[in-house]
Z-matrix of the N, CA and C atoms (Angstrom, degrees):
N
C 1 1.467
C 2 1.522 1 108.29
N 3 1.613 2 115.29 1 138.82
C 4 1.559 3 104.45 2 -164.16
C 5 1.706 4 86.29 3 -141.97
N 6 1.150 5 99.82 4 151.63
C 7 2.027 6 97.50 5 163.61
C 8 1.772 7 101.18 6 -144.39
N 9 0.885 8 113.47 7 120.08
C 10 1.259 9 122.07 8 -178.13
C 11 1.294 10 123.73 9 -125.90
N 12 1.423 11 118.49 10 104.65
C 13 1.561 12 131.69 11 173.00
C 14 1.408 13 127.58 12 -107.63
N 15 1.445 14 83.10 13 144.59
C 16 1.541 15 98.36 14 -170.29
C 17 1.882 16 128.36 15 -141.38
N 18 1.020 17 160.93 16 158.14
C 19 1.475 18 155.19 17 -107.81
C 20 0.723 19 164.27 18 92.01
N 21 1.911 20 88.57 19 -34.34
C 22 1.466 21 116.73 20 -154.34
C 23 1.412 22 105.28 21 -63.29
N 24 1.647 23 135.47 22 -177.55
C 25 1.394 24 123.25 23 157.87
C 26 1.425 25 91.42 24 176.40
N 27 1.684 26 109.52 25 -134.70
C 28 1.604 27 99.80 26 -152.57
C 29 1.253 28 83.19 27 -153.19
N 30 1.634 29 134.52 28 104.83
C 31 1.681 30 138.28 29 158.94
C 32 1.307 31 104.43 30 -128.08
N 33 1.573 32 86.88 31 161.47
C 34 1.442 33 125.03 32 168.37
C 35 1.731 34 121.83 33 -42.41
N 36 0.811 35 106.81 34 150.76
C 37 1.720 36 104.25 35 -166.48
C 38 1.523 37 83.27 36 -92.08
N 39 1.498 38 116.67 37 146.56
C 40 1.071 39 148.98 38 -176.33
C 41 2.079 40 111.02 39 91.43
N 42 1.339 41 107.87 40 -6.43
C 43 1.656 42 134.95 41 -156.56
C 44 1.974 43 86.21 42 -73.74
N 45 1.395 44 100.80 43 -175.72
C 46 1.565 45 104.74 44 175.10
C 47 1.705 46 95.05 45 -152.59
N 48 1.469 47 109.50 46 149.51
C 49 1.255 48 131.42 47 174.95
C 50 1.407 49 129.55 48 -113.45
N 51 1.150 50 148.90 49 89.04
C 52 1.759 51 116.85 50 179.39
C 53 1.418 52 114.65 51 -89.46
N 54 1.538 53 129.67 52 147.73
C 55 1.123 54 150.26 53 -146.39
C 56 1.553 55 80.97 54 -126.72
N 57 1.810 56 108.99 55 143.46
C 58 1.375 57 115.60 56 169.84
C 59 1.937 58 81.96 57 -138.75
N 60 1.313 59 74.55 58 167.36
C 61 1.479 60 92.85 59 177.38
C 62 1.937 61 110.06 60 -153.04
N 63 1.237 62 113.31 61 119.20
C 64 1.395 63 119.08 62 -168.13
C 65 0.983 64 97.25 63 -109.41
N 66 1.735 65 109.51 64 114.48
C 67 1.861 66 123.20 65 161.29
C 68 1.548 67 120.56 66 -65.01
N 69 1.038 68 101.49 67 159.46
C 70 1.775 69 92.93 68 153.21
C 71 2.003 70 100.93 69 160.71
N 72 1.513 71 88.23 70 128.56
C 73 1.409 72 104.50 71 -173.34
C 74 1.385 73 124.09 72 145.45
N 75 1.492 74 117.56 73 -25.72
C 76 1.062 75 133.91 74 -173.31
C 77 1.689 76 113.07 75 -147.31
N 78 1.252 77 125.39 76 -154.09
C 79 1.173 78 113.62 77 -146.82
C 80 1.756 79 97.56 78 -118.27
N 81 0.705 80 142.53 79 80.67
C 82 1.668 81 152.16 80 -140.61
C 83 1.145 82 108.51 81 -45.73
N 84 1.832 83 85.74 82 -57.54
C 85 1.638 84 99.46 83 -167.93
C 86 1.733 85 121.44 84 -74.88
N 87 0.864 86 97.17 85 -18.10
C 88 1.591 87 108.56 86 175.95
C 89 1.824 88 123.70 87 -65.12
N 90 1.675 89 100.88 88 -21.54
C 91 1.481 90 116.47 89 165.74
C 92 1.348 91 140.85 90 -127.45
N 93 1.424 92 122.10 91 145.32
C 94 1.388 93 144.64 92 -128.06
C 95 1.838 94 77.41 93 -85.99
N 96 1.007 95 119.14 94 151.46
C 97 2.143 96 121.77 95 178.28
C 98 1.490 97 93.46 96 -125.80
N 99 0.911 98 111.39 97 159.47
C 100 1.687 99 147.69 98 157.11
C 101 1.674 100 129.56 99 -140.39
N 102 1.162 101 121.91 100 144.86
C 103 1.068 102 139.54 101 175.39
C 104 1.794 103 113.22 102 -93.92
N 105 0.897 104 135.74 103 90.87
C 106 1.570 105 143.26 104 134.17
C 107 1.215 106 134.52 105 -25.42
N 108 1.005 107 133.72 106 128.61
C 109 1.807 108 128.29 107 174.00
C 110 1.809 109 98.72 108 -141.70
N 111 1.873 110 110.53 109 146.00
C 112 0.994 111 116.12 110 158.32
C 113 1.186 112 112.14 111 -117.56
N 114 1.085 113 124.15 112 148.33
C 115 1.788 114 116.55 113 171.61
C 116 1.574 115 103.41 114 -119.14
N 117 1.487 116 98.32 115 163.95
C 118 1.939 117 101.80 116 -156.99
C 119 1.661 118 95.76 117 -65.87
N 120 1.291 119 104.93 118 130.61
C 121 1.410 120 100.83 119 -175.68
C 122 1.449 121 141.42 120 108.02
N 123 1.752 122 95.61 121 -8.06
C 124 1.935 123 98.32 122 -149.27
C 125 1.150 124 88.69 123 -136.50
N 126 1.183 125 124.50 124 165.67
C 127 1.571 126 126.69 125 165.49
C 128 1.651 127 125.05 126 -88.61
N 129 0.886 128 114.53 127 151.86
C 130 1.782 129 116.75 128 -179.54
C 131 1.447 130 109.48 129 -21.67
N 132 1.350 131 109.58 130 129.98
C 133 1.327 132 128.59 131 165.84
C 134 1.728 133 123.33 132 -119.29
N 135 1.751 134 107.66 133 117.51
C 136 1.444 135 107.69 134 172.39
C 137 1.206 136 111.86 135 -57.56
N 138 1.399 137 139.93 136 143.54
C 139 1.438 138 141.12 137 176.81
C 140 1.276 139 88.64 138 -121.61
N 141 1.689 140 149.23 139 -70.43
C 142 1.502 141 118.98 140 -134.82
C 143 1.576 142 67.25 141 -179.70
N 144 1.808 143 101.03 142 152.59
C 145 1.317 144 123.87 143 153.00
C 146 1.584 145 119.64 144 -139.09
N 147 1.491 146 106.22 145 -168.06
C 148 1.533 147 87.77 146 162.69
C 149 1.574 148 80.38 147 156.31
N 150 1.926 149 91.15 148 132.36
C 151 1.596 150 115.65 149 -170.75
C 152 1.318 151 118.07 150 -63.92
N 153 1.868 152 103.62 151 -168.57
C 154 1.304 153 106.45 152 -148.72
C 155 1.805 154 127.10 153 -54.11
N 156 1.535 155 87.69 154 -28.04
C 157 2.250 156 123.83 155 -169.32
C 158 1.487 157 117.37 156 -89.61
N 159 1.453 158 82.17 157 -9.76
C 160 2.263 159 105.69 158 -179.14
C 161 1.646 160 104.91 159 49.71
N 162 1.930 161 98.41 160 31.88
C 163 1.503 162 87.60 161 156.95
C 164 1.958 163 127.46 162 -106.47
N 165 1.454 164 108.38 163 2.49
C 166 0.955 165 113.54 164 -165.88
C 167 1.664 166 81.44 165 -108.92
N 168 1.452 167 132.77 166 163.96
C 169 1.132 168 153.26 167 -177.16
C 170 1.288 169 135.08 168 -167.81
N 171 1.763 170 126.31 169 125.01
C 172 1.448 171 109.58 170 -165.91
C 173 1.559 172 91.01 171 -137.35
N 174 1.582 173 93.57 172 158.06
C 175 1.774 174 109.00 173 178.26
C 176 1.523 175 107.00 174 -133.81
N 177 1.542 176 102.74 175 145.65
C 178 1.418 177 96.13 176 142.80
C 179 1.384 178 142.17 177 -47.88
N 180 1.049 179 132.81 178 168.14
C 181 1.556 180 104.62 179 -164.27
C 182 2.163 181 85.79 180 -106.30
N 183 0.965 182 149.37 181 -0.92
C 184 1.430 183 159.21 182 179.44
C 185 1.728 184 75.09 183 -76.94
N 186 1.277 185 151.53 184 -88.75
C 187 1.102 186 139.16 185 -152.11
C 188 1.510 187 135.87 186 -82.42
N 189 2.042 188 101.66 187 -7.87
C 190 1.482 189 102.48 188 176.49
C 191 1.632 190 128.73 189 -47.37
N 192 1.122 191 115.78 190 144.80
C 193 1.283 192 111.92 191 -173.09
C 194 1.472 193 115.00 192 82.82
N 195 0.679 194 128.91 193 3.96
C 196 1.870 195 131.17 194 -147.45
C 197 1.862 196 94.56 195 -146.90
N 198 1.011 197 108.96 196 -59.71
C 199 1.870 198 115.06 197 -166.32
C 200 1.407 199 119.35 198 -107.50
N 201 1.541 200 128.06 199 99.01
C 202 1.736 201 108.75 200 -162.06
C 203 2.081 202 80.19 201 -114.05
N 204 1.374 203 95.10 202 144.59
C 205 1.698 204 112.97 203 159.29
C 206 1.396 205 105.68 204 -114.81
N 207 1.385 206 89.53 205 151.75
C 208 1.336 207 121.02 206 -178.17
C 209 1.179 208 105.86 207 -145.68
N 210 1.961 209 113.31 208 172.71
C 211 1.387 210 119.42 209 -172.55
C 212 1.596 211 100.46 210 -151.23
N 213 1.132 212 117.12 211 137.45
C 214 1.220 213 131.00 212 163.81
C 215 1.914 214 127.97 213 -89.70
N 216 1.099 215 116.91 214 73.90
C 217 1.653 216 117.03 215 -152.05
C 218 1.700 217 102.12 216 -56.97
N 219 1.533 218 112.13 217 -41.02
C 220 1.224 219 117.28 218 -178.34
C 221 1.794 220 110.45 219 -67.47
N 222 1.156 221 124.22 220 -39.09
C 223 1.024 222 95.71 221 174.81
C 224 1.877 223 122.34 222 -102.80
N 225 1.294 224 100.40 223 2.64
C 226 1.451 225 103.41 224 160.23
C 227 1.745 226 87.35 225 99.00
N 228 0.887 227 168.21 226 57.84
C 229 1.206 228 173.26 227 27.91
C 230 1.412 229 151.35 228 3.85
N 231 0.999 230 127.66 229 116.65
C 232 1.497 231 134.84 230 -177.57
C 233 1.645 232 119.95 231 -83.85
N 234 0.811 233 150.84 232 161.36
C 235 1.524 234 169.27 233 -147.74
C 236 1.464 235 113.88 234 -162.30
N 237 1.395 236 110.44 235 137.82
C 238 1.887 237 126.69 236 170.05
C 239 1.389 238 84.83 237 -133.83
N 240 1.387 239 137.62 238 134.41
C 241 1.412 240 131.84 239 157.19
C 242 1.435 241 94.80 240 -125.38
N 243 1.440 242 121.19 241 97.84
C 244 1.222 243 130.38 242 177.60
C 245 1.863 244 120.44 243 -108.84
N 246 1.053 245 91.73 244 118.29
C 247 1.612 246 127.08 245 174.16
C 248 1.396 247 142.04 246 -107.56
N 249 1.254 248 122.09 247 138.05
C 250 1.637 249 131.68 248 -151.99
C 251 1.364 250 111.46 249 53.13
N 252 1.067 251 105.37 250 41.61
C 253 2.081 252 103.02 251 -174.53
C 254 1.795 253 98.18 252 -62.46
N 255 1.240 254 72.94 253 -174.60
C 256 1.912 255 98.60 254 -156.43
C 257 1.193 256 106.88 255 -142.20
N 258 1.471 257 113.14 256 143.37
C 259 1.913 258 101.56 257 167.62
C 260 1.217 259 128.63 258 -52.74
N 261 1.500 260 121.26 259 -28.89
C 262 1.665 261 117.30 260 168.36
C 263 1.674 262 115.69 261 -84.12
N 264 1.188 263 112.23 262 37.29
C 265 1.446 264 104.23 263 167.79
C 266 1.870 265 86.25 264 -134.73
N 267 1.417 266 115.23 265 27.06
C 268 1.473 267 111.25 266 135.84
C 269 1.500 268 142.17 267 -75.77
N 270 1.479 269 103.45 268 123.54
C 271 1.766 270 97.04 269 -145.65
C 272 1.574 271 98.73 270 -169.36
N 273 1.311 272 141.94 271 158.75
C 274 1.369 273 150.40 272 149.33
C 275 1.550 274 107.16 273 -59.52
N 276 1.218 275 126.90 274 118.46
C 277 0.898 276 124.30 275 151.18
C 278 1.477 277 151.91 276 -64.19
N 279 1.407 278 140.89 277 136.95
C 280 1.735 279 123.87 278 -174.34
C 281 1.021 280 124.29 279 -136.82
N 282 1.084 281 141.06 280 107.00
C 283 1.826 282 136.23 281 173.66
C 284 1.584 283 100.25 282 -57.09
N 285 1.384 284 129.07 283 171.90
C 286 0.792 285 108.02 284 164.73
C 287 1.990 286 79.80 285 179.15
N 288 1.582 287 93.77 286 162.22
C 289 1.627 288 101.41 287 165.61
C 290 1.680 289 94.18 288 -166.64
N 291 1.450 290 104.53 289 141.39
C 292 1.279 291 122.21 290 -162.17
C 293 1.662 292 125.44 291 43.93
N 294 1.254 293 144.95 292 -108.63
C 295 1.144 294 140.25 293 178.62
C 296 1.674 295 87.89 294 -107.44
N 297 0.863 296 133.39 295 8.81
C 298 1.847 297 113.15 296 -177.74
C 299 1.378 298 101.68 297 -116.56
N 300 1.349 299 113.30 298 133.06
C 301 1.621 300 142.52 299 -177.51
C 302 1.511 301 101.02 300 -114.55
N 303 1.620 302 96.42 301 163.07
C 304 1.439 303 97.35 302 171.90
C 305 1.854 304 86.86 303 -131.85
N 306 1.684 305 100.34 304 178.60
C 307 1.259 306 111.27 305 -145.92
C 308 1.495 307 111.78 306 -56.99
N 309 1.452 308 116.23 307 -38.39
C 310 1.353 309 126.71 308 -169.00
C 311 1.425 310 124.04 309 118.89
N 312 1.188 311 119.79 310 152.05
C 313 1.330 312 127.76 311 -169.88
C 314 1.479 313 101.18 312 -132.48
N 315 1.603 314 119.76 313 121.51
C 316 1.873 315 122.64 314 -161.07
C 317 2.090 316 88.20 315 -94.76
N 318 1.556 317 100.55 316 123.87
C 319 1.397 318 94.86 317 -174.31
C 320 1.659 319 85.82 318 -119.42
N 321 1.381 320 124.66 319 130.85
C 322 1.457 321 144.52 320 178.53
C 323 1.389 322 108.50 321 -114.09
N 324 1.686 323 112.04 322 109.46
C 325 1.659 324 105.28 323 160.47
C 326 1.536 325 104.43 324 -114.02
N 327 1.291 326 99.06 325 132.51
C 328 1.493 327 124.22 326 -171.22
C 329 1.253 328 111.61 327 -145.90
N 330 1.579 329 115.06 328 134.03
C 331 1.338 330 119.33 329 138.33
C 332 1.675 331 139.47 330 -83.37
C-alpha cells in the first residue's frame, strides 16, 4: 500500500496550489480519502474528505469555499485544488485513508 503526494511548493498568499496524491496497492475506489495538514508546531489537522464516487465531500470550515477535493477512480488518484491560500494554511500536507498516510507534501504561503 503506497500514497504518494505531490505539488507542494512555496506561493504568495492569495496564490493557488493543487495537491495530487498517487495510490497504489489496494483498491482505490473502494475507499473514503482525506486530506491531512500539519503546521510547524501543531498537531494533525483534518482538512477535507470525500467518499468512495467523489460525490459526497467535506471541509474544515477554516477552508470552505477556498479548498475543493476531488478523486480520479480511474486513475487511482486524489486531488486538493487549493485556492486564495493564506499563511496559516502553511503546513505538511497528507492523503491519507484509514490509519495509512503517505509521506507529505511541505506547502509554504509566503510573502
Amino acid at each position: 500500500v503506497q500514497l504518494v503526494e505531490s505539488g507542494g511548493g512555496m506561493v504568495q498568499p492569495g496564490g493557488s496550489l493543487r495537491l495530487s496524491c498517487a495510490a497504489s496497492g489496494f483498491t482505490f475506489s473502494n475507499y473514503a480519502m482525506s486530506w491531512v495538514r500539519q503546521a510547524p508546531g501543531k498537531g494533525p489537522e483534518w482538512v477535507s474528505g470525500i467518499n468512495t464516487g467523489g460525490g459526497t465531500t467535506y471541509y474544515v470550515d477554516s477552508v470552505k469555499g477556498r479548498f475543493t477535493i476531488s478523486r480520479d477512480n480511474a486513475k487511482n488518484t486524489l486531488y486538493l485544488q487549493m485556492d486564495s491560500l493564506k499563511p496559516e494554511d502553511t503546513a505538511v500536507y497528507y492523503c491519507k485513508f484509514g490509519s495509512t498516510w503517505g509521506q507529505g507534501t511541505q506547502v509554504t504561503v509566503s510573502s
